[in-house]
Legacy VTK file of the C-alpha trace (Angstrom):
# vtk DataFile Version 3.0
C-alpha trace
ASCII
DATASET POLYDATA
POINTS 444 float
57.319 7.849 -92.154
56.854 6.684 -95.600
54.101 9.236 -97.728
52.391 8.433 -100.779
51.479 11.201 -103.364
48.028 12.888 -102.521
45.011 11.667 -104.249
42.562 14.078 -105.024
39.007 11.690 -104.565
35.910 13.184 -106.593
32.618 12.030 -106.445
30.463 9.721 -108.297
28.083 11.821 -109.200
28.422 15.586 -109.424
26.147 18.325 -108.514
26.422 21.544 -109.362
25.612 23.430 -106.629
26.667 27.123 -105.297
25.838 27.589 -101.336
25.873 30.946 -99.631
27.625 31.383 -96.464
26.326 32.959 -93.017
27.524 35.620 -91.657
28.516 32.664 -88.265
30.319 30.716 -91.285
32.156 34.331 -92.386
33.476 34.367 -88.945
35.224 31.180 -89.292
36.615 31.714 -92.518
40.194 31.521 -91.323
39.494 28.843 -89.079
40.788 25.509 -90.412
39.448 22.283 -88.082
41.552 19.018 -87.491
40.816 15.301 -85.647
42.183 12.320 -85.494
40.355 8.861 -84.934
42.716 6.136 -84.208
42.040 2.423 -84.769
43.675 -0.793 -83.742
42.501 -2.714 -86.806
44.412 -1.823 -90.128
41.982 0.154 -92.070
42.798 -0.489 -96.337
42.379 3.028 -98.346
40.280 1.256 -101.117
37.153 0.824 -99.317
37.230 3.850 -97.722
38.120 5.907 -100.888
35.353 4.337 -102.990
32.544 5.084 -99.927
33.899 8.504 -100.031
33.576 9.100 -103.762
29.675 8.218 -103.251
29.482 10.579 -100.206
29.983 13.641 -101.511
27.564 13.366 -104.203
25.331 13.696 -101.238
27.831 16.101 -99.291
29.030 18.380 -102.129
30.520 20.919 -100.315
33.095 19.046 -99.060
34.666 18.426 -102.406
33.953 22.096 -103.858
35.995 25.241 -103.028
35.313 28.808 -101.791
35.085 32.135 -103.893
33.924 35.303 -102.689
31.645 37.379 -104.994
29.794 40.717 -104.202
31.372 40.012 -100.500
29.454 36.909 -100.669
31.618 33.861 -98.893
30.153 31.251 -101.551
30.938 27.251 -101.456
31.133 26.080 -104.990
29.970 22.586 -105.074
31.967 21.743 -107.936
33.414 18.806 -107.032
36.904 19.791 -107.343
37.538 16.766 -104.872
39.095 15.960 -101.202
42.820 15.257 -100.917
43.585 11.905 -99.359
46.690 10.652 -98.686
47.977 7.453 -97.636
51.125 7.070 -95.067
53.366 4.286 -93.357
54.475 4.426 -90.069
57.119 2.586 -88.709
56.005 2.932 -85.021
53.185 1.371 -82.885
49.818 2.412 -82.893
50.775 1.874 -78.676
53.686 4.296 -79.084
51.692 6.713 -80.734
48.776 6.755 -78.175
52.007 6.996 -75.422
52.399 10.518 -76.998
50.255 12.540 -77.225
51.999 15.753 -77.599
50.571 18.280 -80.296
53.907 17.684 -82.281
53.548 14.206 -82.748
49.609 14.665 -83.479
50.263 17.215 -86.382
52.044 14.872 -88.292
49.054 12.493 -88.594
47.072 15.597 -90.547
47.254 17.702 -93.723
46.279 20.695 -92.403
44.346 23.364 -94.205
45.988 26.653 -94.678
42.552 29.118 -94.817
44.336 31.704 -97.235
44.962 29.005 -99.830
41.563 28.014 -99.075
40.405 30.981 -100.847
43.204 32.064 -102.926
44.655 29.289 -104.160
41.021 26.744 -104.541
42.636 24.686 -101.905
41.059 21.412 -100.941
38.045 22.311 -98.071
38.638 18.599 -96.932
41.902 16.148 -96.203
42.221 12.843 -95.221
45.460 11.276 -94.305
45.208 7.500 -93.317
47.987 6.327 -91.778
49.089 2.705 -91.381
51.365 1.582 -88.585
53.880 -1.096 -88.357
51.763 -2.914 -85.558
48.141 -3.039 -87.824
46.866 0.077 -86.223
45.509 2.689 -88.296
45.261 6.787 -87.749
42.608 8.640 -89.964
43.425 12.482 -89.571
40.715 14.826 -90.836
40.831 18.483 -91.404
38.041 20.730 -92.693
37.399 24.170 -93.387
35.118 25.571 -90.807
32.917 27.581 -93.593
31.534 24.428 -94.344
30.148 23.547 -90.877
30.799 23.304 -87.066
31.586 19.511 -85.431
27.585 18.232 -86.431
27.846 19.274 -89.847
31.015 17.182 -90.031
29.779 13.652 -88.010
26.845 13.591 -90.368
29.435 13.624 -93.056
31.536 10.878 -90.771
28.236 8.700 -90.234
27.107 8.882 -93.574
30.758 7.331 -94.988
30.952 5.065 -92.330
27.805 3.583 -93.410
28.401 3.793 -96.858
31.924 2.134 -96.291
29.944 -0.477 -94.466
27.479 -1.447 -96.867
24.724 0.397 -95.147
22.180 3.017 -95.655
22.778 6.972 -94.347
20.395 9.475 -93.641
20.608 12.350 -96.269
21.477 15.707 -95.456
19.582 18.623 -95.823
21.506 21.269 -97.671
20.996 24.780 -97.799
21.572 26.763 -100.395
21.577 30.149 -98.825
22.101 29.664 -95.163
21.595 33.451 -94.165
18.224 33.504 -95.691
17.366 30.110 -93.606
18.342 31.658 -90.365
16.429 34.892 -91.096
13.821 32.512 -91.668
13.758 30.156 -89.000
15.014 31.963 -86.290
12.660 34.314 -84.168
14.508 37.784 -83.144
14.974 38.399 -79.820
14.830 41.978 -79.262
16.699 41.933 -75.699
19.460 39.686 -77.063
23.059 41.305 -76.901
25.402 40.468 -80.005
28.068 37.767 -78.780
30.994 39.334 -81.066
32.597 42.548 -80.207
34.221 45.409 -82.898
37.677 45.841 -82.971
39.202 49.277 -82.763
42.187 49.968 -84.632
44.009 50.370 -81.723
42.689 46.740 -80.478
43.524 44.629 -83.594
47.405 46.388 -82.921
46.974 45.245 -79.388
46.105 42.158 -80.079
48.738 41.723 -83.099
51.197 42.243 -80.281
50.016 40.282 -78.057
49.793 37.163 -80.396
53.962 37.844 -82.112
54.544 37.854 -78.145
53.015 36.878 -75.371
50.225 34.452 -77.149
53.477 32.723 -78.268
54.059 30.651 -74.782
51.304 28.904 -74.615
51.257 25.124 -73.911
48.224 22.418 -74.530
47.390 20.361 -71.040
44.951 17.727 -71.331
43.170 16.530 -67.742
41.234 12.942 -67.947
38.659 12.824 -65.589
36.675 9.289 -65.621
33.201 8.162 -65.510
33.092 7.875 -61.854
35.546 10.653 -60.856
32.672 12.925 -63.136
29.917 11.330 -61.050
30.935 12.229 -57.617
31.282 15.979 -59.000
28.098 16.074 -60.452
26.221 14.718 -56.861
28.943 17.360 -55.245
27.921 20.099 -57.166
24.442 19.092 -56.865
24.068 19.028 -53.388
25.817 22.128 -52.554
23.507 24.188 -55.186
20.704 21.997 -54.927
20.101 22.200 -58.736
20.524 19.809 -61.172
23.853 20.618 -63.299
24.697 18.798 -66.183
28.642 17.266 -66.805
29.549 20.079 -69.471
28.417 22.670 -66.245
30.613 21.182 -63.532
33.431 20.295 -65.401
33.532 23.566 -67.204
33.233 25.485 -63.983
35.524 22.735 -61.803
38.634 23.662 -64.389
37.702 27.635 -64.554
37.608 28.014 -61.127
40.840 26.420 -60.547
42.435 28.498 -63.423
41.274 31.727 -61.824
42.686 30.487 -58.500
45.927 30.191 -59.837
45.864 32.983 -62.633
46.925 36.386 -61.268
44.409 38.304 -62.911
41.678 40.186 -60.483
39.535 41.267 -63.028
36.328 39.625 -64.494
36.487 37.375 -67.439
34.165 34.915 -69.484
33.709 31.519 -69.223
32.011 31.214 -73.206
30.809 27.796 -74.318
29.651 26.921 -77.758
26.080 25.834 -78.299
24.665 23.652 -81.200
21.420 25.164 -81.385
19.469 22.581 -83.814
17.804 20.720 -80.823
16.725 23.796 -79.099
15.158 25.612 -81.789
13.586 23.007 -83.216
15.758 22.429 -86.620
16.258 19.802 -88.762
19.110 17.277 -87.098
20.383 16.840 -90.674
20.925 20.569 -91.624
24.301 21.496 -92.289
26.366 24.838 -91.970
27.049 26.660 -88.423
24.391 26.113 -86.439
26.537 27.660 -83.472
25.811 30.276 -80.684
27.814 31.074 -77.754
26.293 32.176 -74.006
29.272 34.375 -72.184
28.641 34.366 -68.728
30.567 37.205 -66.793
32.476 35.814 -63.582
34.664 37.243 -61.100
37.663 35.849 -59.520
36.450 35.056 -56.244
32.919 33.363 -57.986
33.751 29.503 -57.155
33.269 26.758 -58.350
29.569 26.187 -57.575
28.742 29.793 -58.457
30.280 29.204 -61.943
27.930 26.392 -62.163
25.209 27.638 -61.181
25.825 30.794 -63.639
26.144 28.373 -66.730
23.464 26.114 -65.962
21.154 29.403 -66.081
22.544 30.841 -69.147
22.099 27.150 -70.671
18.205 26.874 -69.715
17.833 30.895 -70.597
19.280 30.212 -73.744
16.167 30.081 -76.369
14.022 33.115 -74.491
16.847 35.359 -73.733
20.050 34.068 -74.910
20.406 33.204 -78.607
22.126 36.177 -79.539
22.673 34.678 -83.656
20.477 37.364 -85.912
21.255 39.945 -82.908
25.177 39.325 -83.958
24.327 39.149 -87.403
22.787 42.705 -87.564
25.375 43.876 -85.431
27.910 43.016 -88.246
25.947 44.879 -90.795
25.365 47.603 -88.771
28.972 48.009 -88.418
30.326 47.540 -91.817
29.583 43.794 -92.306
31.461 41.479 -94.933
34.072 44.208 -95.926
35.044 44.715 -92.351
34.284 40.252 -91.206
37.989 40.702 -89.866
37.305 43.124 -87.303
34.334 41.368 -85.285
35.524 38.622 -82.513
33.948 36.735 -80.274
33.242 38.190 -76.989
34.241 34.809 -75.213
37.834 35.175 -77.350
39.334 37.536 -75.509
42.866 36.413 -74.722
44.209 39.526 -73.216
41.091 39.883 -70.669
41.907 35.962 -69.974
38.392 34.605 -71.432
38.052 30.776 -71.677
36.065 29.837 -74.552
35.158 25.974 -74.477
33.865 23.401 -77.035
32.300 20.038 -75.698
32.451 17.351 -78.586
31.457 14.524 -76.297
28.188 14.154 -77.297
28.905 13.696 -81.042
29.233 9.703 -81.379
32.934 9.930 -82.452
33.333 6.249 -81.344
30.239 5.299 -83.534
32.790 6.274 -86.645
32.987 2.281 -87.885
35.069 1.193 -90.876
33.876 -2.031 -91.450
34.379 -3.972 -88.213
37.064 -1.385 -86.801
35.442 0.872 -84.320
37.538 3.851 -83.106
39.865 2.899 -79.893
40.667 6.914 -79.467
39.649 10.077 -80.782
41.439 13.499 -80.157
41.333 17.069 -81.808
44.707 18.589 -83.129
44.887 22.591 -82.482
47.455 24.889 -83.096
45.686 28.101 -82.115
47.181 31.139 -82.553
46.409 32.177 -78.842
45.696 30.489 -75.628
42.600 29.738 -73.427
40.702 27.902 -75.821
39.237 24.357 -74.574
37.623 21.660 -75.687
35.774 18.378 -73.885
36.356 14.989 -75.419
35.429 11.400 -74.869
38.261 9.516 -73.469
40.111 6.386 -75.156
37.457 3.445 -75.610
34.601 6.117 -75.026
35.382 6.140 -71.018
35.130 9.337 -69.308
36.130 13.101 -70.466
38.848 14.390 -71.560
39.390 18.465 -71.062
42.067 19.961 -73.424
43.063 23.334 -72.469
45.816 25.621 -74.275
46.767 27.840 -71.610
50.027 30.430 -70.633
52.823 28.060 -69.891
53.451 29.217 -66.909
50.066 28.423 -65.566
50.211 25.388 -66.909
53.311 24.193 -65.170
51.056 25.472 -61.770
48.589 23.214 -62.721
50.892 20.335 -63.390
52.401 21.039 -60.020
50.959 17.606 -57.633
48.901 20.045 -55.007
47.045 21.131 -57.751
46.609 17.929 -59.122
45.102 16.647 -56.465
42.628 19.878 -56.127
41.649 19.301 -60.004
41.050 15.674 -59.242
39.465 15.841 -55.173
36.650 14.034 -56.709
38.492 11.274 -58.191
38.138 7.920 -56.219
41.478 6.628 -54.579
41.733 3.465 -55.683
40.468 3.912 -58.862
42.423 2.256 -61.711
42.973 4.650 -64.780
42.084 3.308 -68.258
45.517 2.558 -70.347
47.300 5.621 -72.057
44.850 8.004 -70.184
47.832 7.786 -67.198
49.907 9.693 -69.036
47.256 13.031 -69.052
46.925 15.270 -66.061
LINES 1 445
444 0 1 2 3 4 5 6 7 8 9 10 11 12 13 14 15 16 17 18 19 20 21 22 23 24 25 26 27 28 29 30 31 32 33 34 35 36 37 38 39 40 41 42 43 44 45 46 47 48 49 50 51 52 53 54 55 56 57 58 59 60 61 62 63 64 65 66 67 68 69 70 71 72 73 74 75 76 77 78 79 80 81 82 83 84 85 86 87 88 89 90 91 92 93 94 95 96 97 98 99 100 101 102 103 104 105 106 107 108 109 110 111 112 113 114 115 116 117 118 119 120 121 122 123 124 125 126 127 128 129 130 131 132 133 134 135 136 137 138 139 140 141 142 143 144 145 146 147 148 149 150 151 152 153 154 155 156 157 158 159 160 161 162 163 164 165 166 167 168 169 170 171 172 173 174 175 176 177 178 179 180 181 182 183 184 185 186 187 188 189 190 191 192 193 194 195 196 197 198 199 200 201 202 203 204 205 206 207 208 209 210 211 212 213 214 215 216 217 218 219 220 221 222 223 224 225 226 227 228 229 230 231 232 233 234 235 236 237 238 239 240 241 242 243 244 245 246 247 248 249 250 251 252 253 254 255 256 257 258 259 260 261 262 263 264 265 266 267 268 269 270 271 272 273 274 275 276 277 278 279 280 281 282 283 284 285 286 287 288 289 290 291 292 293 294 295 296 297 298 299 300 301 302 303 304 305 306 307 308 309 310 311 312 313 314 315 316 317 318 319 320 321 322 323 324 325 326 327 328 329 330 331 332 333 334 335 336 337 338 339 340 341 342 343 344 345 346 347 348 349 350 351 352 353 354 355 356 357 358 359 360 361 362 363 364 365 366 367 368 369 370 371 372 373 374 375 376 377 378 379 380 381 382 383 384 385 386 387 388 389 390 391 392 393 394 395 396 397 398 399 400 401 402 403 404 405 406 407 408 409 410 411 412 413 414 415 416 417 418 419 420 421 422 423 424 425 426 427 428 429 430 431 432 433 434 435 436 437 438 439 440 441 442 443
C-alpha cells in the first residue's frame, strides 16, 4: 500500500465558534468512532476535498479541536482542519470485501487516538480514501465522539455528498451550549433512574484487571441475516407474543438469547440498546451533538427469546413517559462529583464483567444514500477495536440487503457460536434455498 502525506483540508469560510459539551458528550470523550464506505467506482480526491472545504463552514466542529476550561469539554470551531489522506492499493476492491477481518479493516482508517485529541489538538475528523488497483474505492472515516453520535455524523455525510454532487444540503442546527439545550428542551422525569453507574475504587481496579486480562480474548463475529430470513422472525416472534415487534427487537433478542444459552453465566445481565431520541421528543432532525439515551432492560438466563422481545419492545414504547433517563444521569453526575470525576461514571448496559450486551443499530441511517457523484456505496461496515467485549452493533448488509449483527464477544463463545448446530439455531428462520448475496457468504 502506497500512502501519500496527510492533507490537513480547512474550510472556505471560517467561523469562529466555541461549543460547550454535554455531560452525554463528556462520557464519550475517549471514545474515538470509525466506518468505512466502500465503492466500486474510483472516487478522485479533488472533488471530494473541495466539497469538504465548503462543508465545514457549515459543520465547524469537525475541523476545530477540543480544550477543556473550568472542567468545561469545549469544541473550538477554529477551523484547524480535517486530515485527509490519499492511499493506493494494490489489491481488489473484491479481495478486500473477501476479508473482512478487523485487521485488514484498520488499515483502511486513521484512527483517532482520544488523548491526543485533547492534548496534543489532534484532528476531531480523518478521511483516508483509498484507491484500489481494480477502480474500487474505500473512504474510511473516523470521528471523535464529543462531536456527535452516528446522526450528527450522516448529516455531515449527506450534506458533502450533496455538496460534492452539485446539490443543495439542509443546514444544521448548531448548538452552542448543548447542556443548556437539553435542560431546556427536555422535561424531567422524576421516576427516571440514571443509566450510568459510579465506580468504586475497588471497581475501576477490577475492571483494570479485567481489561490487561481477560477483556484481552475477545474476537469480532459478524452474523448476516437477509431480508427474508428477518421476515419470517418478525411473523415468528409476532405470533408467539401476539404483539407487534419491530426488526431491532427480534434480532436483538434472537442473538441475546442464544448468547445466554451458550454463555455459562446464571446470573442476570442487560441487554442495553442505544436510542436516538430526536424523533421521540420532538427535536429538530438537524440538531447536532449526542442526542443518545440508553433503556437497560434486566433479563435472566432462562428469559427466551420471545420474553427478551417482548421486554424491549416495552422499554422502547415506555421510553418518553418513563424511560428517558438523560437529565436524571446528568444530575446524577453532578451529584456525585461531576466533570472532575467524568472517568468514574459508566454505562449501566457496559458492564463486561456482569456479561451486559450493549447494542447500536445504524441501519436506519441511509449509509447507502452516501453518493459521490454517480458512485453510490456497494458496502458499508464499522471498524471497532474496543477495549472489552460484548458490544454490538446492527448494519445494513452489502448493496443495502438485509442486516448485518457485529458482535465482539469472549473467544471462546464465539468459536460455540461458529460451531454448525448453532449456526443453524441462529439462522432456524432462514429459508433453505435461499441464495446469499455475494461476500455476505463468508459471515456467520
Amino acid at each position: 500500500m502506497t500512502i501519500a502525506a496527510p492533507t490537513l483540508i480547512q474550510a472556505d469560510q471560517e467561523i469562529s465558534q466555541i461549543i460547550t459539551c454535554s455531560t452525554t458528550d463528556r462520557l464519550v470523550e475517549q471514545v474515538p468512532v470509525s466506518v468505512i464506505f466502500f465503492y466500486k467506482e474510483k472516487l478522485s480526491p479533488e472533488p471530494l476535498m473541495a466539497a469538504l472545504r465548503k462543508v465545514l463552514a457549515d459543520f465547524p466542529m469537525f475541523s476545530g479541536r477540543l480544550k477543556i476550561e473550568s472542567n468545561n469539554l469545549l469544541i473550538d470551531c477554529n477551523n484547524s482542519g480535517v486530515q485527509f489522506t490519499l492511499c493506493f492499493n494494490k489489491c481488489s476492491l473484491t479481495h478486500a470485501l473477501d476479508d473482512l477481518s478487523q485487521i485488514k479493516l484498520r488499515r483502511l482508517v486513521d484512527f483517532i487516538i482520544a488523548d491526543d485529541a485533547l492534548k496534543n489538538q489532534s484532528p476531531l475528523l480523518t478521511v483516508r480514501l483509498t484507491q484500489f488497483s481494480c477502480g474500487g474505492t474505500a473512504l474510511g472515516i473516523c470521528w471523535h465522539h464529543s462531536i456527535g453520535d452516528m446522526h450528527a455524523f450522516m448529516c455531515f455525510m449527506r450534506a458533502w455528498s450533496a455538496a460534492t454532487n452539485g446539490k443543495q444540503y439542509d443546514l444544521p442546527l448548531v448548538i452552542e451550549d448543548r447542556k443548556a439545550y437539553l435542560q431546556e428542551h427536555i422535561i424531567r422525569n422524576e421516576s427516571a433512574s440514571p443509566s450510568v453507574r459510579y465506580l468504586t475504587i475497588v471497581e475501576m481496579l477490577r475492571l483494570t484487571l479485567y481489561r490487561l486480562t481477560t477483556a484481552r480474548k475477545k474476537s469480532a463475529i459478524r452474523i448476516y441475516f437477509s431480508d427474508s430470513e428477518i421476515e419470517n422472525m418478525k411473523q415468528a416472534f409476532s405470533e408467539k407474543t401476539g404483539q407487534r415487534l419491530s426488526k431491532n427487537d427480534v434480532l436483538c433478542a434472537h442473538v441475546f438469547s442464544l448468547i445466554t444459552d451458550l454463555d455459562d453465566y446464571n446470573k442476570n445481565r442487560y441487554l442495553s440498546i442505544a436510542i436516538d431520541y430526536r424523533d421521540r421528543l420532538g427535536l429538530p432532525q438537524n440538531i447536532l451533538g449526542n442526542m443518545i439515551d440508553f433503556i437497560n432492560v434486566s433479563l435472566p438466563q432462562s428469559a427466551s427469546s420471545f420474553e427478551a422481545a417482548q421486554a424491549t419492545r416495552e422499554s422502547v414504547n415506555g421510553f418518553k413517559t418513563d424511560r428517558i433517563s438523560v437529565l436524571a444521569t446528568h444530575q446524577y453526575i453532578e451529584d456525585n462529583g461531576g466533570a472532575k470525576k467524568i472517568h468514574r461514571f459508566i454505562n449501566k448496559g457496559i458492564d463486561p464483567i456482569r456479561r451486559s450486551l450493549m447494542v447500536t443499530n445504524w441501519s436506519k441511517f441511509g449509509v447507502y444514500d452516501v453518493s459521490f457523484l454517480k458512485a453510490k456505496p456497494l458496502y458499508f461496515t464499522a471498524v471497532s477495536d474496543f477495549p472489552f467485549p460484548w458490544l454490538c452493533a446492527i448494519t445494513n448488509g452489502l448493496s443495502n440487503q438485509g442486516l448485518i449483527f457485529s458482535a465482539y464477544l469472549p473467544t471462546k463463545l464465539v468459536r460455540k457460536l461458529n460451531q454448525p448446530n448453532n449456526l443453524q439455531k441462529l439462522h432456524q428462520y432462514r429459508d433453505s434455498n435461499e441464495t446469499l448475496p455475494v461476500h455476505m457468504k463468508n459471515l456467520s
